[in-house]
One Martini backbone bead per residue (centre of mass of N, CA, C, O) as a GRO file, in nm:
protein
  319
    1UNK     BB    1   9.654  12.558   6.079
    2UNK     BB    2   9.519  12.878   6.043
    3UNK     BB    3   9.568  13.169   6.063
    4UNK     BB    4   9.354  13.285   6.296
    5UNK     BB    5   9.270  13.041   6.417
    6UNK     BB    6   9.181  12.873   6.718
    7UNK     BB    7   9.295  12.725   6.949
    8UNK     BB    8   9.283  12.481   7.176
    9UNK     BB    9   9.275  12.298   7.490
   10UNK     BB   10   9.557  12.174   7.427
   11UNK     BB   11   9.833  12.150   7.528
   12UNK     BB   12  10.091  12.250   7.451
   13UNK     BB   13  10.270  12.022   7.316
   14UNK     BB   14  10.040  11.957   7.121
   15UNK     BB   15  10.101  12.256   6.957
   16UNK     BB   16  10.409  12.202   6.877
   17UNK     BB   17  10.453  11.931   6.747
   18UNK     BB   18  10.292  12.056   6.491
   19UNK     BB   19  10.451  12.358   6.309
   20UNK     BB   20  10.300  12.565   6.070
   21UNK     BB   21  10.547  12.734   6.204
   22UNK     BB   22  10.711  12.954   6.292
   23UNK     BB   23  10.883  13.046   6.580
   24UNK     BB   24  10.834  13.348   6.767
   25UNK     BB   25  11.038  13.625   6.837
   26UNK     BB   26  10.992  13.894   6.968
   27UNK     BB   27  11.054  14.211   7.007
   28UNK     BB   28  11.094  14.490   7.214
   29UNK     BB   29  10.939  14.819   7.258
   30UNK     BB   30  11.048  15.125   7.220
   31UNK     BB   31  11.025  15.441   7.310
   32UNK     BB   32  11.203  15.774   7.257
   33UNK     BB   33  11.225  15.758   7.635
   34UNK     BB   34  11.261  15.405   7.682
   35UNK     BB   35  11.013  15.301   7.714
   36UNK     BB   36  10.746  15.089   7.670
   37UNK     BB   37  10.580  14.999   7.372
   38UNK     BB   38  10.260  14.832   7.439
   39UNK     BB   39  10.141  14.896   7.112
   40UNK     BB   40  10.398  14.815   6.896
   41UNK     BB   41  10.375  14.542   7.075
   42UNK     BB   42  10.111  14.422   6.982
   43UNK     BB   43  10.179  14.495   6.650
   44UNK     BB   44  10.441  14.282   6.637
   45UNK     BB   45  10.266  14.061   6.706
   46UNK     BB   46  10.031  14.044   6.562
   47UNK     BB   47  10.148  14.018   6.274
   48UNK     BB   48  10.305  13.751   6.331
   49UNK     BB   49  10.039  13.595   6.325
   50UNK     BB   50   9.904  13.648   6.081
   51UNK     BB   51  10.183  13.549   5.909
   52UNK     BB   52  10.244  13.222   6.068
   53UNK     BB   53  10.268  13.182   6.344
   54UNK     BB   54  10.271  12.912   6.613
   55UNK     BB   55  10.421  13.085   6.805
   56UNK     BB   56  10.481  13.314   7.121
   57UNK     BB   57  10.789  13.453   7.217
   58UNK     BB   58  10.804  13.610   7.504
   59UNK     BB   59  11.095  13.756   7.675
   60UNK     BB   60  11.331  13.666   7.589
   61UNK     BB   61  11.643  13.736   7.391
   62UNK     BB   62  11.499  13.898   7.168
   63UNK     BB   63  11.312  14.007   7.411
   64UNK     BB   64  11.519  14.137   7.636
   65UNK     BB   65  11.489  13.988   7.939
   66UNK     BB   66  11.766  14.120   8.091
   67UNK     BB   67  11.587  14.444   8.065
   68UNK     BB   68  11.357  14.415   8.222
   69UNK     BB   69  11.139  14.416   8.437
   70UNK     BB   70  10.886  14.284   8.603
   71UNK     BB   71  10.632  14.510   8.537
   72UNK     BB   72  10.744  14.502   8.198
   73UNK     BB   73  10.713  14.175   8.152
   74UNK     BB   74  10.384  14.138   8.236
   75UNK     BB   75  10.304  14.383   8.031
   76UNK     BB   76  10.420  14.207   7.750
   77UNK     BB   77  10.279  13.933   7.785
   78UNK     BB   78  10.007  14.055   7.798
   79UNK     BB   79   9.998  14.191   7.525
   80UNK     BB   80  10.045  13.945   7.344
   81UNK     BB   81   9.794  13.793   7.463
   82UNK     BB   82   9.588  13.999   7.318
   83UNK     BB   83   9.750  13.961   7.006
   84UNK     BB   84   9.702  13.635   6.992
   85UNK     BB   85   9.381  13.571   7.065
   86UNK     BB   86   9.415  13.237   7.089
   87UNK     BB   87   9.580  13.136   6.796
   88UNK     BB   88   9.813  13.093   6.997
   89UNK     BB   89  10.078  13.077   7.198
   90UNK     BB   90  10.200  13.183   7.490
   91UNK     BB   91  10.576  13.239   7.582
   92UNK     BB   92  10.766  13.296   7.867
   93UNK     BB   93  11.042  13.425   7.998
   94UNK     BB   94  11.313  13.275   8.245
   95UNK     BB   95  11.493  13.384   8.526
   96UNK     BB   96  11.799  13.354   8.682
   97UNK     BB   97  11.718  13.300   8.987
   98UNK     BB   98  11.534  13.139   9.127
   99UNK     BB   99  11.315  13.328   9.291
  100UNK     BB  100  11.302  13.529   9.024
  101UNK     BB  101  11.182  13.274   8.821
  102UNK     BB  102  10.942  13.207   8.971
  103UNK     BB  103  10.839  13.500   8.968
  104UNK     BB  104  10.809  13.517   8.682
  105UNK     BB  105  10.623  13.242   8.664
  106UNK     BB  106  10.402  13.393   8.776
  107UNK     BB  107  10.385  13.653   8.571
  108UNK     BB  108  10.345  13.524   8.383
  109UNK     BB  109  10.048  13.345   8.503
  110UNK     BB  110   9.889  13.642   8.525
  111UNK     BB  111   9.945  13.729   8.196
  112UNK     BB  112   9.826  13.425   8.052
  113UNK     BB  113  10.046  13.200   7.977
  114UNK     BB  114  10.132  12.885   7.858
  115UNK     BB  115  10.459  12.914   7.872
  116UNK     BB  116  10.787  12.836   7.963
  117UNK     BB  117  11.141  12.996   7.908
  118UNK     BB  118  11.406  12.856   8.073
  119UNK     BB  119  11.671  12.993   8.180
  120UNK     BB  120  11.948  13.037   8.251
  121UNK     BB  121  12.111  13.126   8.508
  122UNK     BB  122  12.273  13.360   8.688
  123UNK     BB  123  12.642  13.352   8.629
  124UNK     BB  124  12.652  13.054   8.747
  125UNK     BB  125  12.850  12.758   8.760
  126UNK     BB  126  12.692  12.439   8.819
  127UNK     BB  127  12.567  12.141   8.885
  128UNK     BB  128  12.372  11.946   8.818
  129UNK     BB  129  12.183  11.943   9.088
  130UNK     BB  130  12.148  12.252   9.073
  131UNK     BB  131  11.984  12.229   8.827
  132UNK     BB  132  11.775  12.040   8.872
  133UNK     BB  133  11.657  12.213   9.142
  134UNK     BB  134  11.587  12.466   8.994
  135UNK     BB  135  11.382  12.390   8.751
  136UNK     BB  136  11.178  12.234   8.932
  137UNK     BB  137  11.108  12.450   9.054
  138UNK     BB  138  11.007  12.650   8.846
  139UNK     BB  139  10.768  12.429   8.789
  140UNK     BB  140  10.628  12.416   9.073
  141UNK     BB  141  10.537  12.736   9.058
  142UNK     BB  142  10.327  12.652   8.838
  143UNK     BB  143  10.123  12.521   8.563
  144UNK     BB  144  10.305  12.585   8.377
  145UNK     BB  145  10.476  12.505   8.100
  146UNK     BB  146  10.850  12.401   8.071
  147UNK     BB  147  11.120  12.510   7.896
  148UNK     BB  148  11.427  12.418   7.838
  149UNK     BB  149  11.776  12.614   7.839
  150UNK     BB  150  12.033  12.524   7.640
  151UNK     BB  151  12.329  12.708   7.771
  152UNK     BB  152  12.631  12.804   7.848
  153UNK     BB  153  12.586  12.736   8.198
  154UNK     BB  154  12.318  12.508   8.098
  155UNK     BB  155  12.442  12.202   8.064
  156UNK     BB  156  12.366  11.861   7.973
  157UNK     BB  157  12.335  11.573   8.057
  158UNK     BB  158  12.137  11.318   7.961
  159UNK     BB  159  12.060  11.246   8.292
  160UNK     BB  160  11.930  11.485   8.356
  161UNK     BB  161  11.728  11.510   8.107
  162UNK     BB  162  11.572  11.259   8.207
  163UNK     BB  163  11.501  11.409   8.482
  164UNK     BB  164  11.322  11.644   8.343
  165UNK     BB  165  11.129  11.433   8.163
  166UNK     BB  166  11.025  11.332   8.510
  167UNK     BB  167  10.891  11.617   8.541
  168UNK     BB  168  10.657  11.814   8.616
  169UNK     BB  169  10.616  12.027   8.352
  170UNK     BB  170  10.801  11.916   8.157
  171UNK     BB  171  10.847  11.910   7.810
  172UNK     BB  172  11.129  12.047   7.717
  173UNK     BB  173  11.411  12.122   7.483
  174UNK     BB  174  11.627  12.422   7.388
  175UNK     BB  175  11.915  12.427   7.194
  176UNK     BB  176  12.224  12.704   7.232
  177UNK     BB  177  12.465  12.533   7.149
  178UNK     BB  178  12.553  12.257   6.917
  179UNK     BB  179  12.590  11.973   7.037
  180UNK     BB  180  12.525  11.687   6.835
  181UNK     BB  181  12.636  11.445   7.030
  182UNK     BB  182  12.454  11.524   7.286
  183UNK     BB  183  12.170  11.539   7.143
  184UNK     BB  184  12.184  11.248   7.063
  185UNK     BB  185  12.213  11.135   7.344
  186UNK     BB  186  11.965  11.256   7.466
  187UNK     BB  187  11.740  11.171   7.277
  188UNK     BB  188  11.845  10.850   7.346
  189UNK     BB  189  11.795  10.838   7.652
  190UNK     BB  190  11.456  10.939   7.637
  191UNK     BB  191  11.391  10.728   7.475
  192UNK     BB  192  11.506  10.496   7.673
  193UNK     BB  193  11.396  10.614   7.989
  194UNK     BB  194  11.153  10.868   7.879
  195UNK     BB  195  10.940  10.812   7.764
  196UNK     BB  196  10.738  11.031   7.484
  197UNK     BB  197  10.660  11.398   7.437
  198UNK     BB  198  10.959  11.492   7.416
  199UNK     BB  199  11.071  11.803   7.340
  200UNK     BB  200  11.244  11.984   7.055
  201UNK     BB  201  11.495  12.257   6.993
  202UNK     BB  202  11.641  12.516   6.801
  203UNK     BB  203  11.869  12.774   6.954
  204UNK     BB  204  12.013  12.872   6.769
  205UNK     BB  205  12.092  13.131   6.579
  206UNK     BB  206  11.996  13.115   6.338
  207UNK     BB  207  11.852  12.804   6.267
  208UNK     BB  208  11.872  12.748   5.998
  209UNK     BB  209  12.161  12.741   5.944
  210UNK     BB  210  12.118  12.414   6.113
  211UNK     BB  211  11.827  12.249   6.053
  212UNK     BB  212  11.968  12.016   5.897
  213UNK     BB  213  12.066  11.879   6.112
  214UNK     BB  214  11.836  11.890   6.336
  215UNK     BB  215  11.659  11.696   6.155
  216UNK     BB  216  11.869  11.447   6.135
  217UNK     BB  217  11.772  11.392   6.472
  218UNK     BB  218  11.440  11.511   6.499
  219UNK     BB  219  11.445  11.851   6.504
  220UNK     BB  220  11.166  12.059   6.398
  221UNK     BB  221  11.244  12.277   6.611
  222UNK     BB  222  11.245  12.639   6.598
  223UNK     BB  223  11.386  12.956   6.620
  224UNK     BB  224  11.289  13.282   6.448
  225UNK     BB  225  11.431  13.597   6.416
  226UNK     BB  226  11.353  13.653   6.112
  227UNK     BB  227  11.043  13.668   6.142
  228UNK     BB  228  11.064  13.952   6.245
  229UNK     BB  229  11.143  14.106   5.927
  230UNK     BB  230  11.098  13.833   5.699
  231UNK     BB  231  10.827  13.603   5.730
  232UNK     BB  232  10.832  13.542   5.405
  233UNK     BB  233  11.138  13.395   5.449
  234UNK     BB  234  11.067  13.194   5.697
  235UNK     BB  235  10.834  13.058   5.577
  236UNK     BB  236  10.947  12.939   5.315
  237UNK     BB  237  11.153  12.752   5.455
  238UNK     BB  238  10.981  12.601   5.619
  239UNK     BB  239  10.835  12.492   5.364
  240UNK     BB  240  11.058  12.337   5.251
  241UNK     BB  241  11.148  12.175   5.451
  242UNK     BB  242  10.882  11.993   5.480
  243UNK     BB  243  10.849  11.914   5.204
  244UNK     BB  244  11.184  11.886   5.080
  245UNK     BB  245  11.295  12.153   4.923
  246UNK     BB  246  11.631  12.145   4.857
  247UNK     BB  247  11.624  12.409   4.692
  248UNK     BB  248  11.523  12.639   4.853
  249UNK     BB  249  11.700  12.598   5.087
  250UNK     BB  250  11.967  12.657   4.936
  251UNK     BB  251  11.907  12.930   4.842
  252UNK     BB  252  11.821  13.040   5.139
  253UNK     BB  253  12.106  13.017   5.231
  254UNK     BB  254  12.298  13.126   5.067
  255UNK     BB  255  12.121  13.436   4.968
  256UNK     BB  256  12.043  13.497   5.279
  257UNK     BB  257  12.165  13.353   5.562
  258UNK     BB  258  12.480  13.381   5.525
  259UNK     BB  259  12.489  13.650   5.525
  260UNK     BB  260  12.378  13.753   5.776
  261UNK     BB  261  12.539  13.554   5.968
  262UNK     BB  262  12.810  13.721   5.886
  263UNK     BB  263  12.635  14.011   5.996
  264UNK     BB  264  12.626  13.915   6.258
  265UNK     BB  265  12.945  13.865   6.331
  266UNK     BB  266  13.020  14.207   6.337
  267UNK     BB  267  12.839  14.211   6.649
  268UNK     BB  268  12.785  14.222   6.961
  269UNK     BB  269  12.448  14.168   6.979
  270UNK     BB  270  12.300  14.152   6.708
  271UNK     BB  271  12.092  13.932   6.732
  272UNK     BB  272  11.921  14.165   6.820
  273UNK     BB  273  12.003  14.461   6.713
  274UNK     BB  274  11.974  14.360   6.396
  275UNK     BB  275  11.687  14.260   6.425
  276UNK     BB  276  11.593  14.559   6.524
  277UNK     BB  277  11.657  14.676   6.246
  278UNK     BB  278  11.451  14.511   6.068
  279UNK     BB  279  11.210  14.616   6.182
  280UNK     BB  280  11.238  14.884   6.104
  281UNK     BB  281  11.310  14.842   5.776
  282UNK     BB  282  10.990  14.747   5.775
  283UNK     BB  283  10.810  15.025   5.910
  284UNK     BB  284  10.859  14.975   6.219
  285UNK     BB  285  10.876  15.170   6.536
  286UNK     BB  286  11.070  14.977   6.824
  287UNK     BB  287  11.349  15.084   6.861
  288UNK     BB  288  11.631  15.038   7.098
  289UNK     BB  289  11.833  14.906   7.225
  290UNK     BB  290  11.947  14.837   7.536
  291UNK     BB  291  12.140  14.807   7.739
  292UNK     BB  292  12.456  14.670   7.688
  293UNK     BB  293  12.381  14.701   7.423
  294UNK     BB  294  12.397  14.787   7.079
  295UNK     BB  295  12.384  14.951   6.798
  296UNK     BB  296  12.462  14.929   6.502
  297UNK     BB  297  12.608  14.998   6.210
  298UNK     BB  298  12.531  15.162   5.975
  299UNK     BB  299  12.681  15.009   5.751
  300UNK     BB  300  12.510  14.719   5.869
  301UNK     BB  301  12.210  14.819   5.780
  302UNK     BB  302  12.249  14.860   5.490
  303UNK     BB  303  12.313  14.564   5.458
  304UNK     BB  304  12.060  14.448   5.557
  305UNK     BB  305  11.872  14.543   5.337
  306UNK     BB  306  11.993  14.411   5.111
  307UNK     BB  307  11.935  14.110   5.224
  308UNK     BB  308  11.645  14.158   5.203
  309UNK     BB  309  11.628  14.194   4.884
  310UNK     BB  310  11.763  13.933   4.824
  311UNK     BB  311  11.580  13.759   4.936
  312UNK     BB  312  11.295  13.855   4.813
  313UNK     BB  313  11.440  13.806   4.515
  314UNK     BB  314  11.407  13.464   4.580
  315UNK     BB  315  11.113  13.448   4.570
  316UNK     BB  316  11.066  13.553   4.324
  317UNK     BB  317  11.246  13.312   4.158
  318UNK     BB  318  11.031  13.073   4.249
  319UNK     BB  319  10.734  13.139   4.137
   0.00000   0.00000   0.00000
């Protein structure tokens, strides 16, 4: 599908199971006296659909999902819906306790969105069993197709995996654990137990850097952080990748992933702070993350300028 062409009217699973280009996860824009700004985050979401998002991850990790309000969650997932206009869809993150996660799940689908990113609980770390009775839950709670993110203290076993993907509602796992060996067991138990069309995602930090792993699981689904910043940095790689092109992919891995991933192990939260910092760097001002959160250091941001500088440096010298 070429960017700017409205979508079908095919389900969720059906629009990202072969992805145009990478998921876009926007940042959410804060105005100088810390409010949500939803023009410059129109512009923001607006902006990554015209150039080659498959689909547009509102109020997630990176759209800071933690600090949002309910009241401003709904209205930042409607402005992404209303600059999406139809041409890919839009997931929203869903999570905290079941209640509030369910809450969550429905104003994502009052703001029109495709679909739920639903995040692991808060605080608490569950049994399986009370794992798969929340996720239910929250699939149960309105008609959107619901991706579950596996991390952190929401980590599952094949055997529940296989019972998600026997959910209605449930299409997807996304993972931003990173064990490889868990992945594959997981792939292999709902390939033999619940054949279909359930989808698999690469959800670590900085997907680019593992996705030659998760490629070789069968995963060909990532969410790409960088697209915030630096689109056409992540759409090449995104084509080297699909293409075979594993010139391309080394040279953007060596100068400019893992610098990146390195400037970014340098300050917890940077996977967003950072991230939010590059966006002001391309000359839109998204504002500072909020609390608990912290901005980088000016020498890391500098150091960050670099980074995109010789990355597109490498583009031009592929040309």
């Amino acid at each position: 599908m070429e960017p700017g062409e409205l979508v079908t009217s095919a389900p969720l699973a059906a629009r990202l199971t072969v992805p145009s280009g990478p998921l876009f996860f926007p940042v959410t824009a804060y105005g100088p006296d810390g409010s949500v700004d939803l023009d410059t985050y129109r512009t923001h979401v607006g902006r990554g659909v015209e150039a080659g998002a498959a689909a547009v991850f509102a109020c997630c990790g990176t759209g800071e999902f933690h600090a949002l309000t309910p009241e401003e969650f709904e209205a930042c997932v409607r402005a992404a819906v209303e600059a999406a206009d139809g041409r890919v869809p839009v997931v929203a993150g869903a999570g905290y306790g079941t209640a509030l996660a369910v809450r969550y799940a429905r104003l994502a689908e009052a703001a029109g969105a495709d679909g739920l990113l639903a995040m692991p609980p808060y605080l608490v770390v569950a049994g399986q069993e009370g794992l798969l009775r929340h996720y239910r839950e929250v699939a149960a709670a309105t008609a959107l197709p619901v991706i579950v993110y596996q991390r952190d203290n929401a980590v599952f076993t094949p055997e529940t995996v296989v019972a998600l993907a026997r959910t209605d509602g449930i299409i997807g796992l996304k993972d931003g654990l990173g064990d490889l060996d868990l992945m594959q067991r997981v792939i292999s138990a709902v390939r033999t137990e619940a054949p279909g069309d359930f989808l698999y995602f690469n959800g670590l930090p900085t997907a680019e850097q593992t996705q030659l792993a998760y490629r070789a699981l069968g995963v060909t689904l990532y969410s790409s952080a960088v697209f915030c910043f630096a689109p056409e940095i992540a759409l090449a790689f995104h084509q080297a990748l699909r293409t075979g092109d594993d010139a391309t992919v080394d040279k953007l891995l060596d100068g400019f992933y893992r610098p990146f991933v390195e400037l970014r192990a340098q300050g917890r939260g940077y996977a967003v702070a950072l991230v939010k910092a590059g966006v002001r760097l391309r000359g839109l001002d998204v504002g500072e993350v909020r609390p608990p959160l912290h901005e980088p250091a000016g020498d890391h941001v500098k150091q960050l300028a670099e980074v995109i500088e010789r990355g597109h440096a490498l583009l031009e010298e592929a040309k």
